[in-house]
C-alpha positions in Angstrom: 0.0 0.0 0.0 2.0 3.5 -0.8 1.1 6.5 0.4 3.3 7.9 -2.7 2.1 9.7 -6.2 3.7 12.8 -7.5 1.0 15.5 -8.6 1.2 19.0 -10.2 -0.7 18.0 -12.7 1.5 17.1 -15.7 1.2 17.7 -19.3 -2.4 17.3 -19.4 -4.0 17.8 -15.5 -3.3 14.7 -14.6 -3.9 13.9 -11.1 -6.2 15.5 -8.6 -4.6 17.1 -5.6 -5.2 18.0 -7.6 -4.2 15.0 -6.4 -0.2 16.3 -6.4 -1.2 7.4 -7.2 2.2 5.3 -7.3 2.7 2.8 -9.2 4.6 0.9 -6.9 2.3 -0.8 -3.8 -0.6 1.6 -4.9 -3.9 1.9 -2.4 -7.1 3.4 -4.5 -7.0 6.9 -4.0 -9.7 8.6 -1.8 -9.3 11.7 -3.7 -11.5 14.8 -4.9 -11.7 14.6 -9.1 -9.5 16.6 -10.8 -10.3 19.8 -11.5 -11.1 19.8 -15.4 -13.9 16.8 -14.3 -15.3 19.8 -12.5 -15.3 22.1 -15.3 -17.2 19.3 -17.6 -19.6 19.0 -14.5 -19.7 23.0 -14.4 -21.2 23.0 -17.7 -24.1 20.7 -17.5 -25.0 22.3 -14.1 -24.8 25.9 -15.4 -27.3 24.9 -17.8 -29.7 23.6 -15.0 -29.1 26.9 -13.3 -29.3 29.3 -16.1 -33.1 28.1 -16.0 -33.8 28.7 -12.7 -34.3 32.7 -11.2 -31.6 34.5 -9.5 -28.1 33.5 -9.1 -27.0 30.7 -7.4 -25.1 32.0 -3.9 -23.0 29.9 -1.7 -22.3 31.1 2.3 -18.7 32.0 2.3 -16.5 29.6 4.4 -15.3 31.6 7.0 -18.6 32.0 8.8 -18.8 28.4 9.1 -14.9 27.4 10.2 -13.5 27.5 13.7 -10.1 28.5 14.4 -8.2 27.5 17.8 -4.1 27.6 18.0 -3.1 25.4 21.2 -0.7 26.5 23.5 1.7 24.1 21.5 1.3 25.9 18.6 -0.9 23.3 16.8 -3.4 25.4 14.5 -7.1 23.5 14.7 -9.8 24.1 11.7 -13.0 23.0 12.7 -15.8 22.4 10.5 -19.2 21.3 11.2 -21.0 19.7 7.6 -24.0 17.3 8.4 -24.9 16.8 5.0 -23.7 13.3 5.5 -22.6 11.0 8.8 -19.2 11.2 7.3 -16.1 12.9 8.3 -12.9 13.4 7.3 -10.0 13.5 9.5 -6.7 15.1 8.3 -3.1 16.4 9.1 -1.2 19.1 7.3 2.9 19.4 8.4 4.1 22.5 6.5 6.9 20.0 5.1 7.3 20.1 1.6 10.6 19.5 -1.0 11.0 23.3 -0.7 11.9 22.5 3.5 14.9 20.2 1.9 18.3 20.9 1.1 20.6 20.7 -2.0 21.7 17.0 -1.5 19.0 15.5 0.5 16.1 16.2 -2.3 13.1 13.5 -1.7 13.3 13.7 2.1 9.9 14.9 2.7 8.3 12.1 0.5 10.5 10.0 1.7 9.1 10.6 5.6 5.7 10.1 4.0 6.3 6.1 3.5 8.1 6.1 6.6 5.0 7.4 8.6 3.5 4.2 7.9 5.5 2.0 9.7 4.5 1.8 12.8 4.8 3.2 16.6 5.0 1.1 20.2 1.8 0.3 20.1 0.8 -0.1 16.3 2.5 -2.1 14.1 3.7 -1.1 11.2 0.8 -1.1 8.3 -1.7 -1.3 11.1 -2.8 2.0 10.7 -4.5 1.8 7.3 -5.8 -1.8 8.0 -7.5 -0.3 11.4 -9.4 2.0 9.5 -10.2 -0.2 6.9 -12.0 -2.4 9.0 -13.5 0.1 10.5 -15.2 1.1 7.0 -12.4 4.0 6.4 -9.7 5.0 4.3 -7.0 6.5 4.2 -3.5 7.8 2.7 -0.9 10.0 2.5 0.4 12.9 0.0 3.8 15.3 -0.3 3.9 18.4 -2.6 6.5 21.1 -2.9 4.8 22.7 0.0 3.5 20.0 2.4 2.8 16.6 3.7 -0.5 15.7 4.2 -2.3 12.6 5.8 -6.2 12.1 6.0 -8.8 9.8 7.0 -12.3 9.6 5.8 -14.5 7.6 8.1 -18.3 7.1 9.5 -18.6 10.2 11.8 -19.4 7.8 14.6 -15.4 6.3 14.3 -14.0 9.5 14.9 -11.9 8.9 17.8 -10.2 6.3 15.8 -8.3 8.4 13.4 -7.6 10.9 16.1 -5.9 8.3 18.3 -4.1 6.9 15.8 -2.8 10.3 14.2 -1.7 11.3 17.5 -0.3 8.2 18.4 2.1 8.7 15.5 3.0 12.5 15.8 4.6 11.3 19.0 5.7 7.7 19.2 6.5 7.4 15.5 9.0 4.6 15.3 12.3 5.1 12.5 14.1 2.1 11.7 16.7 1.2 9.8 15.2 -2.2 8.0 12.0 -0.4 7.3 14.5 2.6 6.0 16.0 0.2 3.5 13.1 -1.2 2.3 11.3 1.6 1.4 14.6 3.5 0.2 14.5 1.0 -2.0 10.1 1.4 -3.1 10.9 5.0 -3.4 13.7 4.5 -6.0 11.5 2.1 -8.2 8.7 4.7 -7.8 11.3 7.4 -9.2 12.0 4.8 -11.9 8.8 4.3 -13.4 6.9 7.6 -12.5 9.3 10.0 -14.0 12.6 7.7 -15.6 10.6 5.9 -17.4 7.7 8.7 -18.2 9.5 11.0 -21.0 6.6 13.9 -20.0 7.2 13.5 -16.9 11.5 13.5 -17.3 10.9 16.8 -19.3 8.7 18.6 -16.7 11.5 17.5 -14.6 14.3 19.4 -16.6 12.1 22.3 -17.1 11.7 23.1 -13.4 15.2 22.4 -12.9 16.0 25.2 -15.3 13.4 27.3 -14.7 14.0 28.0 -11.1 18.1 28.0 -10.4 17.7 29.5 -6.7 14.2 28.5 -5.3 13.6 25.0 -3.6 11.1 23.9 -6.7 14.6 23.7 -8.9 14.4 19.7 -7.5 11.4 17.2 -8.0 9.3 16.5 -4.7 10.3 13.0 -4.9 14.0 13.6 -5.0 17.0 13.2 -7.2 17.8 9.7 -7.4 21.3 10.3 -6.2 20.0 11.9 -3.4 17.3 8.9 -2.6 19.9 6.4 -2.8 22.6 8.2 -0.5 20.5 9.7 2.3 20.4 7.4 5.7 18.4 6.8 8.8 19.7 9.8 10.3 18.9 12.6 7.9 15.7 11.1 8.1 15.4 11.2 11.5 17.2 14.8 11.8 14.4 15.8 9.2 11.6 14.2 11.0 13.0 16.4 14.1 12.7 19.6 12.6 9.8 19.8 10.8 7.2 17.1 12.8 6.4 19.7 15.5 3.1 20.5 16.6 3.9 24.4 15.8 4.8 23.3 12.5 1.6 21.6 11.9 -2.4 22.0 11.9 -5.3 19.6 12.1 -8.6 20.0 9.5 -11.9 17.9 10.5 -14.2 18.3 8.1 -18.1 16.9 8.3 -20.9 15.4 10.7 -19.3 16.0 14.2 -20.3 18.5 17.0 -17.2 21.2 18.0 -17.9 21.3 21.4 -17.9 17.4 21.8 -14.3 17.1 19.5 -12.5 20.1 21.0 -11.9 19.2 24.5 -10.3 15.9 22.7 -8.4 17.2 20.8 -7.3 19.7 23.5 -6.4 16.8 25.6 -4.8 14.2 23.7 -2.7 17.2 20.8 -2.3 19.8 23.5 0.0 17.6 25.7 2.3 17.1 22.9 5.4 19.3 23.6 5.6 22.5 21.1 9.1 21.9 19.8 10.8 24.6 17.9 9.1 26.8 14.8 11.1 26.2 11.4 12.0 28.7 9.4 9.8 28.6 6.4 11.4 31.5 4.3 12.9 30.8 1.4 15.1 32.6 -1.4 13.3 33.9 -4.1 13.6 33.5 -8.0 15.7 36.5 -9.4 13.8 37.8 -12.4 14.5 36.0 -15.8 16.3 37.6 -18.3 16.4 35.7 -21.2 14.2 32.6 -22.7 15.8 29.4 -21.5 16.0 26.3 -23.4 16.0 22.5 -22.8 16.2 19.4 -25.3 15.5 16.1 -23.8 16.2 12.9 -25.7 14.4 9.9 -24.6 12.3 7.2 -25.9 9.4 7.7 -26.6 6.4 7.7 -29.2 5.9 11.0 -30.0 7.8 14.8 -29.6 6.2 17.0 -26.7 7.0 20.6 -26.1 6.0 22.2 -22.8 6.8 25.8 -22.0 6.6 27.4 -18.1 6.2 31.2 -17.7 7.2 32.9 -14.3 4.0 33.8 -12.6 2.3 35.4 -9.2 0.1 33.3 -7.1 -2.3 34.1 -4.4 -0.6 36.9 -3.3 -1.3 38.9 -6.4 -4.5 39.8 -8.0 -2.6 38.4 -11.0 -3.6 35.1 -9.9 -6.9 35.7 -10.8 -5.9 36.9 -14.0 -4.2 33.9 -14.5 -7.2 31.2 -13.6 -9.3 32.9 -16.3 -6.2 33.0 -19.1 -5.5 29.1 -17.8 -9.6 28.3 -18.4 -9.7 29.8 -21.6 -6.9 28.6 -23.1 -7.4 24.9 -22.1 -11.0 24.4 -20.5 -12.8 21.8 -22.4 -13.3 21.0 -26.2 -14.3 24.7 -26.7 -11.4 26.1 -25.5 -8.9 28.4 -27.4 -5.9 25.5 -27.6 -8.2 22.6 -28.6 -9.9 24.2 -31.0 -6.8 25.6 -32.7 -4.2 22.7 -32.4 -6.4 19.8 -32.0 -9.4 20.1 -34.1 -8.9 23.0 -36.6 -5.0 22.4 -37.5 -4.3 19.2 -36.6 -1.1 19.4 -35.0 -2.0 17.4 -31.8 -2.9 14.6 -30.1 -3.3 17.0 -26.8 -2.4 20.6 -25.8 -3.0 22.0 -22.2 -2.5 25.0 -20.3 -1.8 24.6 -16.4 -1.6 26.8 -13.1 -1.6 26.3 -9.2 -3.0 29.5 -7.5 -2.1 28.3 -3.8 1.4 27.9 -4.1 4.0 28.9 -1.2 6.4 30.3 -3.6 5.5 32.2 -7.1 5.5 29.2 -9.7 5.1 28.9 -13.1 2.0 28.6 -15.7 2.4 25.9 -18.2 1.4 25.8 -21.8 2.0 22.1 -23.3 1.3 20.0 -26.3 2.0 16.1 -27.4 2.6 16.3 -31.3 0.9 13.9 -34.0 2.9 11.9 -35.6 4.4 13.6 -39.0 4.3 17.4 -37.5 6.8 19.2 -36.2 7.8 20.9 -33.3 8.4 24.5 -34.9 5.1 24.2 -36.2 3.2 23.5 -33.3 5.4 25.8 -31.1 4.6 28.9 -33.4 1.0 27.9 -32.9 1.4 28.3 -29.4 2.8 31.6 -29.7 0.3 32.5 -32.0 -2.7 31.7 -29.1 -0.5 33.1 -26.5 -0.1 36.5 -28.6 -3.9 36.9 -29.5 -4.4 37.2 -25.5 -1.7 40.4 -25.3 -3.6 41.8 -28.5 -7.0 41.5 -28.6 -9.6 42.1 -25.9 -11.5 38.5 -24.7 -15.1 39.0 -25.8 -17.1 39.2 -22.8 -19.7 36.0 -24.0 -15.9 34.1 -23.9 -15.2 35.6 -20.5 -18.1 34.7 -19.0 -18.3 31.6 -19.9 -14.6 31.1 -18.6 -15.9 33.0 -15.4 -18.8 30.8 -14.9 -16.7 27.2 -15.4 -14.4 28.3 -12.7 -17.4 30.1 -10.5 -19.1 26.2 -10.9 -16.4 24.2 -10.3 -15.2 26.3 -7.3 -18.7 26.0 -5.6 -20.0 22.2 -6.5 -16.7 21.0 -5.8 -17.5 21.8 -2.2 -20.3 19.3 -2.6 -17.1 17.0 -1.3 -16.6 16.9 2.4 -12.8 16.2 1.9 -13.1 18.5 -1.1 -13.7 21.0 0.9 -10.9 20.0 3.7 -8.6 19.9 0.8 -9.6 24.3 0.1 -9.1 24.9 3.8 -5.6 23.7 4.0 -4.0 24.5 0.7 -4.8 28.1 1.3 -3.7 27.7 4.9 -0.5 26.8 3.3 -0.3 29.2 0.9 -1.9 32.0 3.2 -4.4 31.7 5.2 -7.9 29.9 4.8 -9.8 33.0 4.9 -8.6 33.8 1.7 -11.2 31.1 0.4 -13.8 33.7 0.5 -11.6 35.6 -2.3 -11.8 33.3 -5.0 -15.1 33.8 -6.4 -15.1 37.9 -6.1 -11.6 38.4 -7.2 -12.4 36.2 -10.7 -15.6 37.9 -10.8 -13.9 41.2 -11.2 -11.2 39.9 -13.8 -11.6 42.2 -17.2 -10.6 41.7 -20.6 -8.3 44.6 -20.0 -6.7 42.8 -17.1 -6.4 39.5 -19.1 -4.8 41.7 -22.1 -2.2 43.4 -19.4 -1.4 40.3 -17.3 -0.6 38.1 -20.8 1.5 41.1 -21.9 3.3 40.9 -18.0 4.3 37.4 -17.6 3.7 35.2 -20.9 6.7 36.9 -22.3 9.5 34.9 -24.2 11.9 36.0 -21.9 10.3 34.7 -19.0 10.1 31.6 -20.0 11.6 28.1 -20.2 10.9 25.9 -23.1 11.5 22.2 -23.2 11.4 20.2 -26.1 11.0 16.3 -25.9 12.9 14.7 -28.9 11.9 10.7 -29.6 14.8 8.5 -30.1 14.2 4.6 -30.8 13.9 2.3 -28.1 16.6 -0.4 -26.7 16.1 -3.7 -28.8 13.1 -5.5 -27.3 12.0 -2.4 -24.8 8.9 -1.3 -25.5 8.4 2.5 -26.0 7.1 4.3 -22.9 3.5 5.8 -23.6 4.8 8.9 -22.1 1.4 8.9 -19.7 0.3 12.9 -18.6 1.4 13.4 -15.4 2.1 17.1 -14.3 2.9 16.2 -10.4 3.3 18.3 -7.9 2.1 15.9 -5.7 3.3 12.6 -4.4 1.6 9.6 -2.4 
């Protein structure tokens, strides 16, 4: 059973975390869908509300979340949802690849696996099959920015998860077998989720160019020189520093009454000792200056190209700017790069355009197509270009940016409909900023203009600011077959 998977959401929105699966001792994920599944759902449910009077409102989240830091420093979000005797159960650490160090990439993920071996008083894989049988599930996930563990269980088996997770923030056992072995998982996991994926290798590169100073130059599952040298102790030394209560918080999301979980929680998280606070500042990206450039030769079946742009997240209106550009660019068979590449010329199989607003750090926004077989790369890239260009020149009609506004309006709110869903909002803005900052989304992409779409295309999708990478097929090893280069832009990994 891993608790490992590697998601950004690769050439083509891959995984849900966005859902940030491993192909090595896999559990079935008990994720939210991906977002583009609920963009498709968006659209038939927009129809069922464009018939109905009035617009559709939603309460914003921060009248219905409680907030407690412990003496500790453990941060609690609290949120009572009774719209079914579920709840789900989960624990942020703010301990992502960006915490590691040049030579110890991987660590974080690493930890993940290692979480799951056991403590005095549960064995190791006992966890999972404790909630299992208790009609649960449950698993792990580690992004640039965070690990994350959850349970979702029958409201009534609460306690059980609680126990457990506490049971492990304290009395987590590190040994060196179990360090081995999964050393060992973790380096076939490397193997076939990005060695042997040639997307995935060139997203890889990209990144590595891209950003030359910031902690996202590395992959969150590590270099595999890095996996294979670490020990025990870095492990252990890593465990230390970031496993704290102050460098953590707790989200329980669904049927459960505060006052009755609180004094619990109090109890049982509150006694654990606070620990120091980590430092969670980084170096930042120095502007880039020039277009950057990266060929990657690998086997595969067809040529890719992917491009990354240096962009703003939260913490700029810009992000805003930049959902609506990424939605109508890539949202659906309607969208700008479909119709163009895809259907009208011909030149791909698929084309995407990607972007994570709740990032720690400023990121980048992806533009990427897989070739048919025949075309080339210029062609495709200077229709690319072309799509990108129209946005800095011409003004979005406002039926398009509607529309675009609407897909992401939907999808925002009936994604909620999930309980872990909506556990999932809560923390990744709590890492990025804050969770209040949930209540922003929908009024800040409301406001977007055509004008602002026109300027923010002009600011950041620049040639100069960018790093292209260009996957070029070469023939496979006698008898190999050719990887089918599988989408996978991950930025998360369980």
């Amino acid at each position: 059973m891993s608790h490992c998977a590697s998601v950004r959401e690769h050439m083509g929105k891959g995984r849900t975390a966005n859902a940030k699966s491993s192909l090595v001792r896999f559990r079935a994920p008990a994720f939210p869908l991906s977002r583009s599944y609920y963009r498709r759902l968006a659209l038939l449910i927009l129809v069922a509300l464009s018939l109905l009077p009035g617009r559709y409102c939603l309460a914003g989240i921060g009248e219905q979340v409680y907030e407690e830091v412990l003496p500790n420093g453990l941060k609690l979000l609290l949120m009572e949802n009774r719209k079914a005797p579920v709840v789900t159960f989960q624990v942020w650490y703010r301990a992502g690849s960006r915490n590691e160090t040049w030579g110890k990439t991987g660590l974080s993920h690493m930890l993940e696996h290692m979480m799951f071996k056991g403590t005095e008083k549960v064995g190791p894989e006992e966890f999972s099959r404790v909630i299992q049988e208790n009609g649960g599930n449950d698993n792990a996930f580690t992004s640039t920015d965070y690990t994350a563990y959850f349970t979702n269980i029958s409201a009534d088996r609460l306690r059980i998860p609680m126990e457990l997770e506490l049971d492990r923030m304290t009395n987590l056992r590190l040994r060196e077998s179990d360090f081995r072995t999964e050393r060992m998982v973790v380096m076939e996991e490397r193997r076939l989720r990005t060695d042997d994926n040639p997307q995935a290798f060139l997203m890889e590169q990209v990144e590595a160019a891209a950003f030359q100073v910031q902690p996202y130059h590395w992959p969150v599952i590590g270099w595999m020189e890095d996996i294979r040298n670490y020990t025990l102790e870095d492990l252990k030394a890593y465990h230390g520093a970031f496993y704290g209560p102050a460098n953590a918080f707790l989200v329980v999301v669904g049927d459960f009454k505060k006052d009755e979980v609180l004094p619990l929680i109090r109890k049982g998280f509150g006694a654990i000792p606070k620990g120091r606070t980590p430092d969670q500042n980084k170096d930042k990206e120095e502007p880039q200056v020039g277009e950057r450039r990266v060929f990657v030769k690998r086997e595969a079946q067809l040529p890719s190209i992917l491009m990354g742009y240096h962009v703003p997240n939260l913490h700029n209106q810009d992000g805003y700017v930049l959902e609506i550009i990424e939605g109508i660019l890539s949202s659906g068979t309607s969208s700008r790069l479909y119709r163009k590449l895809v259907r009208d010329k011909q030149l791909c199989l698929s084309v995407d355009a990607d972007y994570s607003l709740v990032s720690r750090d400023p990121g980048l926004f992806y533009v990427s197509a897989q070739l048919l077989p025949g075309k080339e790369v210029s062609e495709v890239e200077a229709a690319l270009n072309e799509e990108i260009e129209k946005l800095q020149k011409e003004l979005v009609p406002d039926g398009e940016l509607q529309k675009a506004k609407n897909q992401l309006e939907a999808s925002f709110v009936y994604g909620q409909d999930s309980l872990f869903y909506q556990a999932m909002l809560l923390a990744q803005h709590e890492i990025a900023s804050s969770w209040r900052k949930i209540d922003d989304y929908i009024p800040s992409i409301l406001k977007v203009s055509s004008a602002d779409i026109m300027r923010v295309a002009k600011q950041y999708l620049m040639p100069d600011n960018r790093t292209v990478g260009i996957l070029v097929p070469i023939p496979p090893v006698a008898g190999k077959p050719v990887p089918a280069g599988l989408p996978t832009r991950e930025r998360i990994t369980r």
